[in-house]
N, C-alpha and C positions, 0 to 999 in steps of 0.2 A: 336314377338320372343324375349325371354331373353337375354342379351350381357352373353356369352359363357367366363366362367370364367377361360381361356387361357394363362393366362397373367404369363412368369416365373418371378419365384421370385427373386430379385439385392441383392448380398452380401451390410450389411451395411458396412458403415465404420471402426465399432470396428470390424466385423468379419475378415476384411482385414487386420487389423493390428494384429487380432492373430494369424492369419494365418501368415503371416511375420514372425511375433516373433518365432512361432515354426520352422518354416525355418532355418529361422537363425541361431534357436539354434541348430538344427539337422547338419548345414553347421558348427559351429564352433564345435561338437562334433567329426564328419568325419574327418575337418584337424588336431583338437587333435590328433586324432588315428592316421593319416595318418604319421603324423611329429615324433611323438613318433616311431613307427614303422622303421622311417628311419636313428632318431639319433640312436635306438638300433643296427639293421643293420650298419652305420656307426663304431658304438663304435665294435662291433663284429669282423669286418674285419678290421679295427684297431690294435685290440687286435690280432689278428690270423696274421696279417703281422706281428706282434714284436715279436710273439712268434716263429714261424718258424723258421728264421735266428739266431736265439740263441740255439734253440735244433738242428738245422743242425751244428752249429758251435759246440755245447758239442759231438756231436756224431762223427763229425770228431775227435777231438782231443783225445776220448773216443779208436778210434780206431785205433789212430796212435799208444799212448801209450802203449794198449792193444797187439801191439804186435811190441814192444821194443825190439831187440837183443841186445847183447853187445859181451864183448871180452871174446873167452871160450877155453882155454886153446889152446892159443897163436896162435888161427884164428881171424885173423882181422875181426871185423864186427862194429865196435867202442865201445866208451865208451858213460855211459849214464853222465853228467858230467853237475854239475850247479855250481862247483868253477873250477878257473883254466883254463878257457877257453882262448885257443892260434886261434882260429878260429870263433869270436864273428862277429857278423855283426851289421851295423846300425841299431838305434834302436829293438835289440833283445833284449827279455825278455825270459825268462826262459831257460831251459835244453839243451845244445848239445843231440842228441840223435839219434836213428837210428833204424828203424823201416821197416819192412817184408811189409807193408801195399797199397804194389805195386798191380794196378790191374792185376787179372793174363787174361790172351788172349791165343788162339789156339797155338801159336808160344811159348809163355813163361808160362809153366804151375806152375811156382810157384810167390809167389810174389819178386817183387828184393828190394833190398836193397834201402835205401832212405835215406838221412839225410834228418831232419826236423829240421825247427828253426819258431820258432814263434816271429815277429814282432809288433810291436806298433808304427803306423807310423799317422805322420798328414795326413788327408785327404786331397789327390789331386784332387779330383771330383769338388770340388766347394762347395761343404758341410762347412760350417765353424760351425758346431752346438759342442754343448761338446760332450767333449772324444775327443778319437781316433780310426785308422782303425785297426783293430784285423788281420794279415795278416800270413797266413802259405807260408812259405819257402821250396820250394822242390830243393834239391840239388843230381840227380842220377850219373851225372861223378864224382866219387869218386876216380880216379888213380894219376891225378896230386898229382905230389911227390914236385914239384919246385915251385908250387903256390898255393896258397888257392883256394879251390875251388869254385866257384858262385853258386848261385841257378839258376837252370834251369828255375824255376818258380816261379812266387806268385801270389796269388790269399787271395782275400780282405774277411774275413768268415764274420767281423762283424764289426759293424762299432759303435761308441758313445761309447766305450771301456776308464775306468777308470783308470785301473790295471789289469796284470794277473798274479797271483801266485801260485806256486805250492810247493807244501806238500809231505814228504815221512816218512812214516811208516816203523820204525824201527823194528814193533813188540810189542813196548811199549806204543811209543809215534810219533810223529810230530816231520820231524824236517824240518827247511827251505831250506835246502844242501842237496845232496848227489853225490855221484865222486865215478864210479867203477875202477877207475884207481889207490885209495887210499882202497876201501873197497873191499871185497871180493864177496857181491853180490848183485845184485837189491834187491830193498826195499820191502818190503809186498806188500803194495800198496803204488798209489801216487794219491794225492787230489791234483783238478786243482780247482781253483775259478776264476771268472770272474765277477770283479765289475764295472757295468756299472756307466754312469756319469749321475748324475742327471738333470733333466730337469731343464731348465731355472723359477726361482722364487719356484722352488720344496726346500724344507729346510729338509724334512726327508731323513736319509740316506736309498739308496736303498739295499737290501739284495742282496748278490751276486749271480750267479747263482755257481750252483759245481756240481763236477761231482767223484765218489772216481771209480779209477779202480783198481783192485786185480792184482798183477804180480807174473809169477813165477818166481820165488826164483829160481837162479843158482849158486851153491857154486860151486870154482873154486878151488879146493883140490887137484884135480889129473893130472897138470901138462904132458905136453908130452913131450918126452926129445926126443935129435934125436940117431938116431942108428946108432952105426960106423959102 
């Protein structure tokens, strides 16, 4: 009887090392893909934390501004004022101002009155990175006649804050002032900017964020006298 030609056949040795090699190479193509995929994701949610807190923060300020009262024919509601200020707080930057942009609730069906004041304050968290904390000022006891009033609240909108400036449209032009205590009415509109502080070993300057909101125009002409 013939020996029964049964025998499987043994990978050679080259066979084995190409086999390998293409392994290897299929494993170092995978964690390619895999690591790429994760620094994008990384950089994405990155990107979408910085963005957030700075469009939350323009849209605040967007709507405090957006509806500013002032003094209208000799009803106290304040003045919108960036000179002259007898009621300035630490580290405040920009406008006295007074703004409707109270929430309304069941009980108070319209907005109330509110001073706002925007601060620039070093960070107390433990943060010591550049900039500063971008910090909104709520001030709703407005009666005190014999004190200055405090803010009831503050709350931190944005933090690594450079500068914040604001802009009012005369109609023509920009100017860096305005005081309805001196002029007869809010401005056109007013441009806020917000220039963040550069990162550390960053040398290009970063473009500001801005935000232009439109006001109405209240001319203050027709005075109310009292009646004997």
């Amino acid at each position: 009887m013939s020996r029964a030609s049964t025998n499987t056949r043994a990978f050679t040795l080259i066979e084995m090392l190409i086999a390998v090699s293409i392994f290897s190479i299929l494993l170092i193509g995978i964690h390619t893909i895999l690591y790429t995929a994760l620094h994008l994701h990384r950089t994405a949610v990155d990107s979408l934390e910085a963005t957030l807190p700075r469009e939350q923060a323009l849209m605040i300020i967007q709507r405090d501004l957006a509806n500013v009262v002032t003094r209208t024919n000799g009803v106290f509601l304040g003045p919108l004022q960036s000179v002259n200020q007898t009621n300035i707080l630490p580290d405040q930057i920009g406008p006295d101002f007074y703004t409707t942009g109270g929430e309304l609730d069941g009980m108070v069906p319209w907005g109330n009155i509110e001073k706002i004041d925007y601060l620039l304050s070093v960070p107390t968290n433990g943060n010591r990175g550049p900039g500063r904390d971008l910090i909104r000022a709520v001030t709703r006891n407005l009666l005190p006649v014999n004190q200055i009033p405090q803010p009831d609240e503050k709350h931190a909108l944005l933090s690594g804050v450079q500068n914040l400036t604001f802009l009012y449209y005369d109609g023509t032009a920009w100017q860096p002032q305005w005081d309805t205590t001196q002029q007869t009415n809010l401005p056109t509109a007013i441009k806020v900017q917000i220039q963040m502080a550069p990162k550390a070993g960053v040398v290009a300057r970063v473009q500001p964020l801005e935000v232009v909101i439109p006001m109405d125009v209240m001319l203050n002409t027709n005075p109310v006298t009292a009646i004997q």
